[in-house]
N, C-alpha and C positions, 0 to 999 in steps of 0.2 A: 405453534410456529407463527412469529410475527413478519408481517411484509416486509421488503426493502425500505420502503418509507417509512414503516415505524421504525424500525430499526435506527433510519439514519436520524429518527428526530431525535431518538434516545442517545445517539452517539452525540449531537449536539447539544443537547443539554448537561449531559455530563462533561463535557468538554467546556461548557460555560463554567458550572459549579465545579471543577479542579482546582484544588488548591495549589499552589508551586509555591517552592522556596523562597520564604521572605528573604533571606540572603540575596535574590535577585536584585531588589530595589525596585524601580526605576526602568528596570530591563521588561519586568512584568508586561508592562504596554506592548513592547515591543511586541516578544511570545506569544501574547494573545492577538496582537493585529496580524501577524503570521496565522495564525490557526483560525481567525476568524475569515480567512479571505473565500471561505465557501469553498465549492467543489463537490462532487458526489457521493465523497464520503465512501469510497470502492472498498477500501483495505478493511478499516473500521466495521462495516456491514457484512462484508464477506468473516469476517471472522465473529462477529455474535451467528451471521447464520447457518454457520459449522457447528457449533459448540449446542445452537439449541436443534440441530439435525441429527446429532448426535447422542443426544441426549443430555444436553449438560442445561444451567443456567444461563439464561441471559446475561440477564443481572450480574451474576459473577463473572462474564465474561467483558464486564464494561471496561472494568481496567488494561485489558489485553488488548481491548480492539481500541482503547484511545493511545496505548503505548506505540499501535502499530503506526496511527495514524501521526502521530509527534514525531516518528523517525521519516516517516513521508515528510513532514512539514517543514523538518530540518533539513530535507533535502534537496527543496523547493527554494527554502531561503538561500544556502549555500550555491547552488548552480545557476539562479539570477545573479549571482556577483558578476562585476567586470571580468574577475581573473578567469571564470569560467562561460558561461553563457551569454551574459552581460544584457539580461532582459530585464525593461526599466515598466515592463507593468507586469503582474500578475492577476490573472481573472479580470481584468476591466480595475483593476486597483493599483499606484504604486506599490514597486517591490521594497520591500522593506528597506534595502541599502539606501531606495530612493527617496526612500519617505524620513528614515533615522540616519543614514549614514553608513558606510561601509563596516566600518567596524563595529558598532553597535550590530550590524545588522550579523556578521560574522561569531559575536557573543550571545546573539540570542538563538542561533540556529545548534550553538554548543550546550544551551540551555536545554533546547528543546532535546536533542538527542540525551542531555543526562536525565530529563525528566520522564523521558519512556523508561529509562532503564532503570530510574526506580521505582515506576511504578509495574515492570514487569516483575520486577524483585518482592512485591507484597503478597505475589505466590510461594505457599509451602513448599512448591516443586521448581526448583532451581533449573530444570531443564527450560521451562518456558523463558527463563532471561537469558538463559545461555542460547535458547535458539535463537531471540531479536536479535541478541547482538553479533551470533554468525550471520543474517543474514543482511545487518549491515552492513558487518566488512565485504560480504558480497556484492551489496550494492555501490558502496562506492571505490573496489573493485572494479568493477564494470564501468563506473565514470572514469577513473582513470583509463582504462583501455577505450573510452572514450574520446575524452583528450588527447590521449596521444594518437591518432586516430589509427590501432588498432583494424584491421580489414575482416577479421572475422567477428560478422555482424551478429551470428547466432550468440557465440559467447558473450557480445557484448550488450546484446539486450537480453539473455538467460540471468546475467549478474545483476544491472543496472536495473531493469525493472522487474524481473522474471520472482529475482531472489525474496522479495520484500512482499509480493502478491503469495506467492507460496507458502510465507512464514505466517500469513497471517491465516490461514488454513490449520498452519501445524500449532499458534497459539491458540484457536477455537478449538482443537481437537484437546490439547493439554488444560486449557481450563474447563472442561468437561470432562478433562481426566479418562480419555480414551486410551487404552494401554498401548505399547508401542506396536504392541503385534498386531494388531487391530486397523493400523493408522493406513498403510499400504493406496490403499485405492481412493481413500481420500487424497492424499496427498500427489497422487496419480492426477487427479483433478484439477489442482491446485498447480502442477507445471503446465498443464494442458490450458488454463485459465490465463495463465501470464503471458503465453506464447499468441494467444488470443488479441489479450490487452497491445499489447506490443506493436502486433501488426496493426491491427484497426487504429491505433496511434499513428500510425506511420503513414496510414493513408489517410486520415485529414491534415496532416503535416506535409505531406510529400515527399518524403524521406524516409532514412531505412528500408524496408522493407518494401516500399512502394517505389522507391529509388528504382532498386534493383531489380526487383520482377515489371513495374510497372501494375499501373493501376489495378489491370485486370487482374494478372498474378498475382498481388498482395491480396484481391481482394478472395480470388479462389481460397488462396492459404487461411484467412479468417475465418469463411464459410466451412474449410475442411478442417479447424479447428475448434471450430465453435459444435462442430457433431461429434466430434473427439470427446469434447469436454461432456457433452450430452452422454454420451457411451460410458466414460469414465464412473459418471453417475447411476446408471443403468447399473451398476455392479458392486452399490452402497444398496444396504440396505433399511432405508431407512427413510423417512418422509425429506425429501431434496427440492421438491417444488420452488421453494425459494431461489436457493441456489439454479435451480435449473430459469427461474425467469430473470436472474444476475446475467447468466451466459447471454440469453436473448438481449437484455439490457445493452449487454458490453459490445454484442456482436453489430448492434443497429445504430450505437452510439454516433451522432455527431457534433458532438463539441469535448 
């Protein structure tokens, strides 16, 4: 089992040496100044350390956990637009529209979404692209019920962030080729994880979830979900240590 930070340096360096579509052009810059803007690398890491929890390879699993993290990045680009979010930095960095242009910046985040999906596609097992791409449309599902501002909050952060934290759970388990019957309690984990992510977002934001309960209340919900996720784990069998200091990570996080 490797640490969170090895993990994430390996997620980055693979993610430098990815090859993309010469058919891009021009667009390349773009893709990669989007993927290069940092961040914790959550999706990407949680899914190599399923896969090597599980018993699978890392290694093998690099493809999976960068595919997950290019449908995050596309997601990033797209909801900085005007038409949605209309946020002009990203991480202490312009937002790409800001930096390239709206439309450019609206063709590299379609970039980025076809380039998860074919590199989830370079698995023998078809189920693992068919899971990215349901939990896509999940996600922005839930942006939609976003936008339209939708009032049930649970739904709309289960979709919008919940879906794409959980997939990347079920692609560590499928590139380690965990059979379906097997998958259950991981994946139990993995909604338990989101619901986590979600709120502790909400409360260095002040919103969502922090909205509504207030401070203290969102903050109970994190704490009572961050022992969920610990419990959920309690009932794999199998070396979790990583994953269990993810939980602690995600639960203390402030930025």
């Amino acid at each position: 089992m490797h640490p969170a930070d090895e993990l994430r340096a390996a997620v980055d360096a693979y993610l430098a040496r990815l090859p993309l579509a010469p058919e891009l052009g021009r667009l390349e810059e773009v893709v990669r100044y989007a993927l290069g803007s940092g961040g914790k690398r959550v999706r990407p890491v949680l899914c190599l350390a399923v896969a090597e929890a599980a018993g699978g390879d890392g290694e093998g699993a690099l493809p999976a956990a960068a595919a997950v993290e290019l449908v995050h990045t596309f997601s990033l680009v797209h909801d900085d637009l005007p038409a949605l979010d209309d946020d002009d930095e990203r991480r202490g960095r312009p937002s790409a529209h800001v930096a390239f242009g709206e439309g450019v910046a609206l063709l590299a985040g379609d970039a980025l979404l076809a380039e998860a999906l074919r590199l989830a596609l370079t698995y023998d097992d078809a189920a693992l692209a068919r899971e990215l791409a349901e939990a896509t449309l999940g996600m922005i599902g839930g942006q939609y019920l976003d936008v339209t501002g939708d009032e049930d909050l649970e739904a709309v952060e289960r979709l919008k962030t919940g879906r794409l934290l959980a997939a990347a759970v079920g692609l560590g388990l499928r590139a380690a080729r965990v059979p379906d019957e097997e998958q259950a309690p991981w994946r139990a984990f993995g909604a338990e994880l989101g619901l986590l992510f979600q709120v502790v977002d909400d409360i260095l934001d002040g919103d969502g979830f922090a909205e509504r309960l207030g401070p203290d209340g969102a903050r109970r919900l994190a704490d009572e979900s961050a022992e969920r996720a610990h419990e959920r784990l309690d009932a794999i069998h199998a070396d979790t240590s990583v994953l269990r200091d993810l939980v602690d990570e995600l639960a203390v996080r402030t930025t």
